[in-house]
DSSP file (Angstrom, degrees, kcal/mol; ACC not computed):
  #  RESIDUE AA STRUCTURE BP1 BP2  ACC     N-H-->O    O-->H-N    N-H-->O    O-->H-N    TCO  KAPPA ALPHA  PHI   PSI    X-CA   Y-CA   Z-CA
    1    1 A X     >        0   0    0      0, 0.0     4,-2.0     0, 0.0   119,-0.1   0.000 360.0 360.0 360.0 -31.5 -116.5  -98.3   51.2
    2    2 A X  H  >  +     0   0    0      1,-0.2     4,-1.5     2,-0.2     5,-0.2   0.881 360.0  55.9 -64.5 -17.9 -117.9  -95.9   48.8
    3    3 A X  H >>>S+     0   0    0      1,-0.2     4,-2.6     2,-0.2     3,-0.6   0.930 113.1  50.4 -89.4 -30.0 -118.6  -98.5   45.9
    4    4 A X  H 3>5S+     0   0    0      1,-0.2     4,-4.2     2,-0.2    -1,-0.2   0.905  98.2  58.3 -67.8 -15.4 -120.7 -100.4   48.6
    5    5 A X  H 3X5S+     0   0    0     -4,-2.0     4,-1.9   111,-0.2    -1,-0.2   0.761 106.5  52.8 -75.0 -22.1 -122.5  -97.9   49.7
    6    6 A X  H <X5S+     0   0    0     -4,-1.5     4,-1.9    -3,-0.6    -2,-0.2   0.910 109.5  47.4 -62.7 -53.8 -123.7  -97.6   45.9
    7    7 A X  H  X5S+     0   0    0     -4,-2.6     4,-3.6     2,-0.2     5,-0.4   0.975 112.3  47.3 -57.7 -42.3 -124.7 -100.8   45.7
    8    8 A X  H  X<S+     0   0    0     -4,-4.2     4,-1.1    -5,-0.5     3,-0.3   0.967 115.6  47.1 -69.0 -28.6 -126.6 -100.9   49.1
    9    9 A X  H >X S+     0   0    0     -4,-1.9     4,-2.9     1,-0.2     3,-1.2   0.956 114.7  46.7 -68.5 -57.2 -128.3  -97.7   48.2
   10   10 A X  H 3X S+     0   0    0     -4,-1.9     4,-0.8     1,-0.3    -1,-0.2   0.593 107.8  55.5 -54.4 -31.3 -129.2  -98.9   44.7
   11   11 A X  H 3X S+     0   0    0     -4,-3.6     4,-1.9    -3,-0.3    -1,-0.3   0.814 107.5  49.3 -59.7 -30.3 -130.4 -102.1   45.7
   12   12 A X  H XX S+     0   0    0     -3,-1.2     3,-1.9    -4,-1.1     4,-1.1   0.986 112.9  44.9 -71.7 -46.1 -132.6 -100.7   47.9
   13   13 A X  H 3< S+     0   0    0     -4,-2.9    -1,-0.2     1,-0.2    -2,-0.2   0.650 115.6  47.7 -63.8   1.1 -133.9  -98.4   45.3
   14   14 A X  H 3X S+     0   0    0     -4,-0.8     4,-2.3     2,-0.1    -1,-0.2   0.571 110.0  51.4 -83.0 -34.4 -134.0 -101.2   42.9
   15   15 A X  H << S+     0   0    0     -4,-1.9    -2,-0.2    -3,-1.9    -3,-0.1   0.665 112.8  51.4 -88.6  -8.4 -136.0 -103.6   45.8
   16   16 A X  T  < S+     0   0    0     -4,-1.1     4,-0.3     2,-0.2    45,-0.2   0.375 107.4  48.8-114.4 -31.0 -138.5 -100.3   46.0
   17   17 A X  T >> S+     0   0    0     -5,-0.4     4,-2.5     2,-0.1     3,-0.7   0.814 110.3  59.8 -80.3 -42.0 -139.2 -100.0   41.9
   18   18 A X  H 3X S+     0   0    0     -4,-2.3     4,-1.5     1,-0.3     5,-0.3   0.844 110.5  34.4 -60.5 -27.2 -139.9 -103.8   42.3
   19   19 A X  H 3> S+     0   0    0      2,-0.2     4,-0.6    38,-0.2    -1,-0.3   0.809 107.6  61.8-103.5  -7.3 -142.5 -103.3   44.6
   20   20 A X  H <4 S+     0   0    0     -3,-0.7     5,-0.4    -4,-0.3    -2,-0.2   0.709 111.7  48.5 -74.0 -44.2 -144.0 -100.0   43.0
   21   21 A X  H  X>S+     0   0    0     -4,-2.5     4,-1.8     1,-0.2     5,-1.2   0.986 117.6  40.1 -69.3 -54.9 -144.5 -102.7   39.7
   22   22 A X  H  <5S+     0   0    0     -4,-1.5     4,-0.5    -5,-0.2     5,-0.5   0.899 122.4  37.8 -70.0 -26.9 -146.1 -105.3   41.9
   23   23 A X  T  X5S+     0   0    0     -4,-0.6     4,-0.8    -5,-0.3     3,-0.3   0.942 128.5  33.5-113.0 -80.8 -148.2 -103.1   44.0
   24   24 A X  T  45S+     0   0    0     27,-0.3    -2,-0.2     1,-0.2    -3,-0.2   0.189 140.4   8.9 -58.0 -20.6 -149.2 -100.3   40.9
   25   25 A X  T  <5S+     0   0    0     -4,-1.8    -1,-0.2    -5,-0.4    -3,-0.2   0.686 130.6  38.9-150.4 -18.0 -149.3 -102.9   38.3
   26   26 A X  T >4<S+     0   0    0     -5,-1.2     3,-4.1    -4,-0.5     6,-0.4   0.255  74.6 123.7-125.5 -22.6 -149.0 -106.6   39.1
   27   27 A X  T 3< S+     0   0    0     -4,-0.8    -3,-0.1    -5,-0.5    -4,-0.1   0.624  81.8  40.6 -32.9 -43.2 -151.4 -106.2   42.4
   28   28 A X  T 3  S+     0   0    0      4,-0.1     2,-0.3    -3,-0.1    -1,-0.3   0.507  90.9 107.0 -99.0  -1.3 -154.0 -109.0   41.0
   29   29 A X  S X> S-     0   0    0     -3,-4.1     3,-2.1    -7,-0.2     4,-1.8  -0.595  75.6-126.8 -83.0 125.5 -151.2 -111.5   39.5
   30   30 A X  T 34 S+     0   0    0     -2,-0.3     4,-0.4     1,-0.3    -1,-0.1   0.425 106.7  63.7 -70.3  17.4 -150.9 -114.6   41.6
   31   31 A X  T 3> S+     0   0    0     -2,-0.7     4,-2.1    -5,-0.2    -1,-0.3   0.715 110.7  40.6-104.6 -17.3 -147.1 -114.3   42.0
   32   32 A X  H <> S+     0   0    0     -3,-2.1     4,-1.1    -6,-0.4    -2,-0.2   0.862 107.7  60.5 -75.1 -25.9 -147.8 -111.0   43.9
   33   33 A X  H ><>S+     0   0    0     -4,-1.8     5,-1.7    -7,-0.2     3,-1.2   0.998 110.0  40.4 -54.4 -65.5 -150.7 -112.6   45.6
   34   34 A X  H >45S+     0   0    0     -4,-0.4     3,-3.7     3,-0.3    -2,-0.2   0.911 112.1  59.7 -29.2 -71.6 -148.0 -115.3   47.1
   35   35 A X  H 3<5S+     0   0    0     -4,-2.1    -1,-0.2     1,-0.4    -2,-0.2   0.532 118.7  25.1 -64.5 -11.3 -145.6 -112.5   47.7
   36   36 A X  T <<5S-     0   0    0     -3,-1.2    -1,-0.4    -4,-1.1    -2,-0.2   0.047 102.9-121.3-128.0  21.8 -148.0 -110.6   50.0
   37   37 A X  T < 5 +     0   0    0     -3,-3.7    -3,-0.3    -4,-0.4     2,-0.3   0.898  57.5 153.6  64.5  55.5 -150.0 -113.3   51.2
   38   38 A X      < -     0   0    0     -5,-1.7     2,-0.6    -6,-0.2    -1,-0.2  -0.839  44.8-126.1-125.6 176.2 -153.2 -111.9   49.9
   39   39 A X    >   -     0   0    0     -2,-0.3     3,-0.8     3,-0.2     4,-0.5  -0.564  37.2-109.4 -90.1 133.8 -156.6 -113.9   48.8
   40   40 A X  T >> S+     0   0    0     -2,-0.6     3,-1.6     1,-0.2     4,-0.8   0.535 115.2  50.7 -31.6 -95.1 -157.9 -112.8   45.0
   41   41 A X  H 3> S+     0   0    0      1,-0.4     4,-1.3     2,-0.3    -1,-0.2   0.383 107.9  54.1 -66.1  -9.5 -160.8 -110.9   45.9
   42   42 A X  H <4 S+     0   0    0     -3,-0.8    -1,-0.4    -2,-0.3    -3,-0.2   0.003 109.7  46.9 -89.3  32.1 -158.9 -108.8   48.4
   43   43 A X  H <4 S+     0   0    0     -3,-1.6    -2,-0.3    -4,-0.5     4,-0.2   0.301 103.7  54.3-141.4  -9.4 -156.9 -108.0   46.3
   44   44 A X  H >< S+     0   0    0     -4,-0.8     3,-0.8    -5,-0.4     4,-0.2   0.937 117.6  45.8 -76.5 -34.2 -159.1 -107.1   43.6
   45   45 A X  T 3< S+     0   0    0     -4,-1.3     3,-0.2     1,-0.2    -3,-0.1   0.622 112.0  45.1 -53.2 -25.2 -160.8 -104.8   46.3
   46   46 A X  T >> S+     0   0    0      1,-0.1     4,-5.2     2,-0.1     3,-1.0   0.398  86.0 111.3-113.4   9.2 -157.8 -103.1   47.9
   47   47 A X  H <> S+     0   0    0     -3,-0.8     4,-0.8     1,-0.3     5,-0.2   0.864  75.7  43.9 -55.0 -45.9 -156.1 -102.4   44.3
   48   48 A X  H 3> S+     0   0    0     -4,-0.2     4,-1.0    -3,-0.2    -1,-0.3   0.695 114.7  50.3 -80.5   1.3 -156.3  -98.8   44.0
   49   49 A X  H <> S+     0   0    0     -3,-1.0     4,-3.0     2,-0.2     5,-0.2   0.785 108.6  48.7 -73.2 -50.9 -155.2  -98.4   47.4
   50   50 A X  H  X S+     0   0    0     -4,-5.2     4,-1.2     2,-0.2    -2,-0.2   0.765 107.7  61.2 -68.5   1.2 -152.1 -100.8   46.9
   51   51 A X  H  X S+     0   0    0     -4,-0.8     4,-1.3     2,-0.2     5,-0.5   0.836 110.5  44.9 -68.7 -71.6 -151.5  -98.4   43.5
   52   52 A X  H  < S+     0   0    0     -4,-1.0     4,-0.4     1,-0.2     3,-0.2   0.787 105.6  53.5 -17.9 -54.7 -151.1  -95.7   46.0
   53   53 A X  H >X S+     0   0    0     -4,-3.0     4,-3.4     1,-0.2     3,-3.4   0.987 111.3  47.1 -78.5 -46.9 -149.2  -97.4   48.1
   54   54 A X  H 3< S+     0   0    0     -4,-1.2    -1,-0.2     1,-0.3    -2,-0.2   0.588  99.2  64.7   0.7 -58.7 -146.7  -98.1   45.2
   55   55 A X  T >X S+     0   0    0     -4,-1.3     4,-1.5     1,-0.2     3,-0.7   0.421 100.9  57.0 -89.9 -24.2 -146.6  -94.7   43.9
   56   56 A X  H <> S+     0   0    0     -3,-3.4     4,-2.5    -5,-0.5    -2,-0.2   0.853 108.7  42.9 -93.2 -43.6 -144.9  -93.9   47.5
   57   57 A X  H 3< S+     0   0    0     -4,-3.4   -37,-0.3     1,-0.2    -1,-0.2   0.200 102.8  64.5-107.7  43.0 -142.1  -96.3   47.1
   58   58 A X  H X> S+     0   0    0     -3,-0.7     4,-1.4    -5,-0.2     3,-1.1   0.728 104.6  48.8 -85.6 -76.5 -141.8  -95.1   43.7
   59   59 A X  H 3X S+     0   0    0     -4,-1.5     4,-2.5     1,-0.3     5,-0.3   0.831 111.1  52.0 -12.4 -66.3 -140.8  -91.6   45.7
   60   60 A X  H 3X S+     0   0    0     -4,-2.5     4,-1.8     2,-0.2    -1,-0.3   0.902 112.1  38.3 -57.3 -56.3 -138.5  -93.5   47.7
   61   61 A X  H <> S+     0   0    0     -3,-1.1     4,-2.3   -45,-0.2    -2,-0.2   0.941 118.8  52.7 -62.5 -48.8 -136.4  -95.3   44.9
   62   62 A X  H  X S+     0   0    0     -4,-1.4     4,-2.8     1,-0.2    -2,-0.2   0.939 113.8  45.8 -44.6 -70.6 -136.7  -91.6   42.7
   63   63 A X  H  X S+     0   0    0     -4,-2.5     4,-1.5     2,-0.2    -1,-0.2   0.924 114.7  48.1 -42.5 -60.2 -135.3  -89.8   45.9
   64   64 A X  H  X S+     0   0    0     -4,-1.8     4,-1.5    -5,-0.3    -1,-0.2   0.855 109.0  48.4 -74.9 -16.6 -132.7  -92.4   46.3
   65   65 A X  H  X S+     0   0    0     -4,-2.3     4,-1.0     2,-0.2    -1,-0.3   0.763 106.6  58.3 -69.4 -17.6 -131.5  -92.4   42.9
   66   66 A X  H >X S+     0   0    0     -4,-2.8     3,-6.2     1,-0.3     4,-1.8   0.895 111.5  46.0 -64.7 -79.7 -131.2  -88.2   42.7
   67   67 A X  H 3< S+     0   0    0     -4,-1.5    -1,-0.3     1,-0.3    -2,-0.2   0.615 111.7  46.8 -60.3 -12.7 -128.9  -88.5   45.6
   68   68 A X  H 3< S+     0   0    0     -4,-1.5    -1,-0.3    -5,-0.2    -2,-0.2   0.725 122.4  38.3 -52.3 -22.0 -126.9  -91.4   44.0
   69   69 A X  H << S+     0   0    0     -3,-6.2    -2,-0.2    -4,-1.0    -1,-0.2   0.577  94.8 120.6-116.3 -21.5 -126.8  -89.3   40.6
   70   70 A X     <  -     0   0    0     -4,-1.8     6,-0.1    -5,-0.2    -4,-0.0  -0.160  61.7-139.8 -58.8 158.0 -126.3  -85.5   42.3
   71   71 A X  S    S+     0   0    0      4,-0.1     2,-0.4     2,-0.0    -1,-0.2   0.717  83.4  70.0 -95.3  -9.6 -123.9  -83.9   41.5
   72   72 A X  S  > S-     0   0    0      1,-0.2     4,-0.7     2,-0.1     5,-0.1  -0.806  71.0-151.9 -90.9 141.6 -122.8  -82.2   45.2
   73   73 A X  T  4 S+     0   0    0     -2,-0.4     3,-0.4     2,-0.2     4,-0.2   0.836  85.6  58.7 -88.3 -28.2 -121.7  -85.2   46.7
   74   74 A X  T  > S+     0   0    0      1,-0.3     4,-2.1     2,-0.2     3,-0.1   0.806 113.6  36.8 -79.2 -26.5 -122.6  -83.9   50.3
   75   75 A X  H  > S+     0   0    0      1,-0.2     4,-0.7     2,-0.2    -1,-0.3   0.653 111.7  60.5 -98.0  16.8 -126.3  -83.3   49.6
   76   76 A X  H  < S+     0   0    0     -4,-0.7     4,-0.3    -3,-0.4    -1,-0.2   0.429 113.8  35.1 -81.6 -19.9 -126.4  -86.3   47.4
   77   77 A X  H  > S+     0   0    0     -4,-0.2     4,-0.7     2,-0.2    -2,-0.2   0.778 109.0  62.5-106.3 -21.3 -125.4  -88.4   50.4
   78   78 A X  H >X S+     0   0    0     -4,-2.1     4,-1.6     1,-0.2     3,-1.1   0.915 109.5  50.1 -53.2 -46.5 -127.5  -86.1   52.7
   79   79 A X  H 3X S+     0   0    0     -4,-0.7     4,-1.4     1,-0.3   -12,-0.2   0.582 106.4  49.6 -63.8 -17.9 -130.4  -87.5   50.3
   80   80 A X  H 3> S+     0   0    0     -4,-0.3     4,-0.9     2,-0.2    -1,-0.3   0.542 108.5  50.7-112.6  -2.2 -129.8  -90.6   50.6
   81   81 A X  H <X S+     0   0    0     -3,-1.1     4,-2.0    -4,-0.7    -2,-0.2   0.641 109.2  55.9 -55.8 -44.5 -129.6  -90.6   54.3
   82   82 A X  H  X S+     0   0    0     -4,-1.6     4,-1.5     2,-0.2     3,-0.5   0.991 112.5  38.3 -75.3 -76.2 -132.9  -88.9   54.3
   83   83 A X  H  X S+     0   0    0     -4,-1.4     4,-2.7     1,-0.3     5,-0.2   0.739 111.7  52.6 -57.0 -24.1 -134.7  -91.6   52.3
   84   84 A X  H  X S+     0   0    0     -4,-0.9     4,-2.7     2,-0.2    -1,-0.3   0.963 104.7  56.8 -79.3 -24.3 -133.2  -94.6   53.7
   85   85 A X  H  X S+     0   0    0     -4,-2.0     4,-2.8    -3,-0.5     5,-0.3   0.952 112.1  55.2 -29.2 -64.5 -134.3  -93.1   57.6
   86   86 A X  H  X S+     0   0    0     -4,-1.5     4,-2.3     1,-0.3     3,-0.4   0.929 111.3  38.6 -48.7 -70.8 -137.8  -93.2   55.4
   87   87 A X  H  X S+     0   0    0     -4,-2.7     4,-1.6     1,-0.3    -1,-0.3   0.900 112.1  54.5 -84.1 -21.4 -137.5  -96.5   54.6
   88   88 A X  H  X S+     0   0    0     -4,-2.7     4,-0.9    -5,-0.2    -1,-0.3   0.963 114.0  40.3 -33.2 -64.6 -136.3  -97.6   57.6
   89   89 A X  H  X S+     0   0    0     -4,-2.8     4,-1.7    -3,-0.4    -2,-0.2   0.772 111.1  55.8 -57.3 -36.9 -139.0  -96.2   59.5
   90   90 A X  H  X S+     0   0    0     -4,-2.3     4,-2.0     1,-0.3    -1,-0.2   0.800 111.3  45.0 -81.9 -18.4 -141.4  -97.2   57.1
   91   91 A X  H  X S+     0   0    0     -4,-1.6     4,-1.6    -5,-0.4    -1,-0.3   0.812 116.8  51.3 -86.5 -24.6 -139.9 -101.3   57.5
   92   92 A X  H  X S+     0   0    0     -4,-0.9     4,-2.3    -5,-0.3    -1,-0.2   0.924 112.9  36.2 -84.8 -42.4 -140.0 -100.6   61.1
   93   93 A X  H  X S+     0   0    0     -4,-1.7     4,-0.5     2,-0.2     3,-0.3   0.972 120.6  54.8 -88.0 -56.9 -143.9  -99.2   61.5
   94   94 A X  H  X>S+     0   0    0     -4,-2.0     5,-1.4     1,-0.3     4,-1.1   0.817 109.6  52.8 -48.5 -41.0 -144.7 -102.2   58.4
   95   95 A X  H  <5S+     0   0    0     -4,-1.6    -1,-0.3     1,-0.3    -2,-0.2   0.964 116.1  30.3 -46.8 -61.1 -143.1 -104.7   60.9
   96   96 A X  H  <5S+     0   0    0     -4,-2.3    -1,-0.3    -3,-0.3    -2,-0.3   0.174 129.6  41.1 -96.0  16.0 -144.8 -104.1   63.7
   97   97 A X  H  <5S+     0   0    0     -4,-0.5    -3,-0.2    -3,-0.2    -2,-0.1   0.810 132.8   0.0-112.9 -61.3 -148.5 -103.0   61.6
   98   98 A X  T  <5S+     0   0    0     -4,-1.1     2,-0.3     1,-0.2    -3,-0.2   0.918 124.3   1.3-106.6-118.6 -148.2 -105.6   59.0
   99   99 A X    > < -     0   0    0     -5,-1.4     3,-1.7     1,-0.2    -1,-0.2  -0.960  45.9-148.6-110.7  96.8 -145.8 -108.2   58.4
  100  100 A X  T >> S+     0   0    0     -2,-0.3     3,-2.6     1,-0.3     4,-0.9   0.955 100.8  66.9 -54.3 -45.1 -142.5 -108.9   60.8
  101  101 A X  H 3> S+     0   0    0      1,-0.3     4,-3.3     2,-0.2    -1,-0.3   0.737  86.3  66.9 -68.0  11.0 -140.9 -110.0   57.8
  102  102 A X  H <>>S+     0   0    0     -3,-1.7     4,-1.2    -2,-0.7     5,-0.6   0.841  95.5  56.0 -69.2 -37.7 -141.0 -106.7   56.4
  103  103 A X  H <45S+     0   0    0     -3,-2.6    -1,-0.2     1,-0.2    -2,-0.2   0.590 106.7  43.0 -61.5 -39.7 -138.9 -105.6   58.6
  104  104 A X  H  X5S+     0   0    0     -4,-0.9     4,-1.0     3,-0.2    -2,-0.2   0.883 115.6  53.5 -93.0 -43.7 -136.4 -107.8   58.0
  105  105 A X  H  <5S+     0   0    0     -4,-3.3    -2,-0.2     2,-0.2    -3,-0.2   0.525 126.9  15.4 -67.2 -24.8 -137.0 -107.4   53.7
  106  106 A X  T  X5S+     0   0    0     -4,-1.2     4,-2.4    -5,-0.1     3,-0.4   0.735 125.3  51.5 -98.8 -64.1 -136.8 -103.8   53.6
  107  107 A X  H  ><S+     0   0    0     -5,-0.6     4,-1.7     1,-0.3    -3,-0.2   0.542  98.9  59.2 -81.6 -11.2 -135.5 -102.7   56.5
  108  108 A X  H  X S+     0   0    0     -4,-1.0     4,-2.3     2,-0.2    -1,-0.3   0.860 108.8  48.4 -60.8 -57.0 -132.4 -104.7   56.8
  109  109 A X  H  > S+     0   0    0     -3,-0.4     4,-5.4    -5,-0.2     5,-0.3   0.916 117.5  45.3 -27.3 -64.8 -131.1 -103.4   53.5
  110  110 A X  H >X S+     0   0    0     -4,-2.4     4,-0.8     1,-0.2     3,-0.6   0.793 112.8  45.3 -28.2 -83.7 -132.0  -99.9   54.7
  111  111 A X  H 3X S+     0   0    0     -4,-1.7     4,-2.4     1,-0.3    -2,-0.2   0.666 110.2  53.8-153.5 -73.9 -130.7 -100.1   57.6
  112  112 A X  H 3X S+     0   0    0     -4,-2.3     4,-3.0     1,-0.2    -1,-0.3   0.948 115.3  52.8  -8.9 -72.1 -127.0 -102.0   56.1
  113  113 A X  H << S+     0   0    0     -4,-5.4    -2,-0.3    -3,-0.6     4,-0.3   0.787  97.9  54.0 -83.6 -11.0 -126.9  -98.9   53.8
  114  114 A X  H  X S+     0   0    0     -4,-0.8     4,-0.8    -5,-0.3    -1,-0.3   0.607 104.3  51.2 -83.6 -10.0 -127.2  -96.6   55.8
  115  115 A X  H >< S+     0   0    0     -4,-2.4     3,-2.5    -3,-0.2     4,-0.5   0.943 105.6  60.8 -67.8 -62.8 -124.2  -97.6   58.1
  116  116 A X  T 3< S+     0   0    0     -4,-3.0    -2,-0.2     1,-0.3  -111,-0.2   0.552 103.5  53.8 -41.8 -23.5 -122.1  -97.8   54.7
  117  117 A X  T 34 S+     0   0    0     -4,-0.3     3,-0.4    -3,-0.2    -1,-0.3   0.889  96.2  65.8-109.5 -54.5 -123.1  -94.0   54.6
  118  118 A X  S << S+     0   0    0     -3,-2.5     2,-3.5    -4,-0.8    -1,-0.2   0.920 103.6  42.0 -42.9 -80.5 -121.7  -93.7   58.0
  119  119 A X              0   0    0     -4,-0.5    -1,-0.3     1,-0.2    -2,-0.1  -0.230 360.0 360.0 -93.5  80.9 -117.8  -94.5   56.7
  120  120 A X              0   0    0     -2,-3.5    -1,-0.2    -3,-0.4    -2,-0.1   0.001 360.0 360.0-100.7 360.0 -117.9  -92.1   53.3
């Protein structure tokens, strides 16, 4: 159970760099425009805000790789509890704010790896 719980925690924090590069860097390129449904000109307008938002699930992947890479193994899995709760919540609030399928893109992962956490 532990080597899955590495992967699902590393995917997430992998699916969380991917969207700090589209949202911080990629924001105006029409294959993030598809992937978030947005029009060109709102998305040249809302660009430093989607940097922003980026820069936060930069945090989240950074957070989940420390605890994958500490070196006390209980607060490294206490950390990696903590952030996927965070992204849980955050697919949960994004669901119902946003986009259902958010919910399902994020938080499903999350949500997976943090049961695997459960039987460490």
């Amino acid at each position: 159970m532990l080597i899955l719980s590495i992967i699902l925690v590393s995917l997430v924090a992998i699916e969380h760099v991917y969207i700090l590069i589209m949202e911080m860097f990629l924001w105006t390129k029409p294959r993030t425009l598809k992937v978030f449904g947005l029009e060109q000109e709102f998305a040249e307008q809302t660009k430093s805000m989607a940097a922003n938002q980026g820069l936060y699930n930069g945090f989240l992947a950074a957070g989940l790789a420390f605890g994958l890479l500490h070196t006390n193994n209980e607060f490294g899995l206490q950390l990696q509890m903590f952030f996927l709760t965070c992204v849980l919540i955050a697919a949960v609030y994004g669901g119902l704010t946003v986009k259902r399928s958010i919910l399902f893109v994020q938080g499903v992962p999350a949500f997976l790896a943090l049961l695997s956490l459960q039987f460490i």
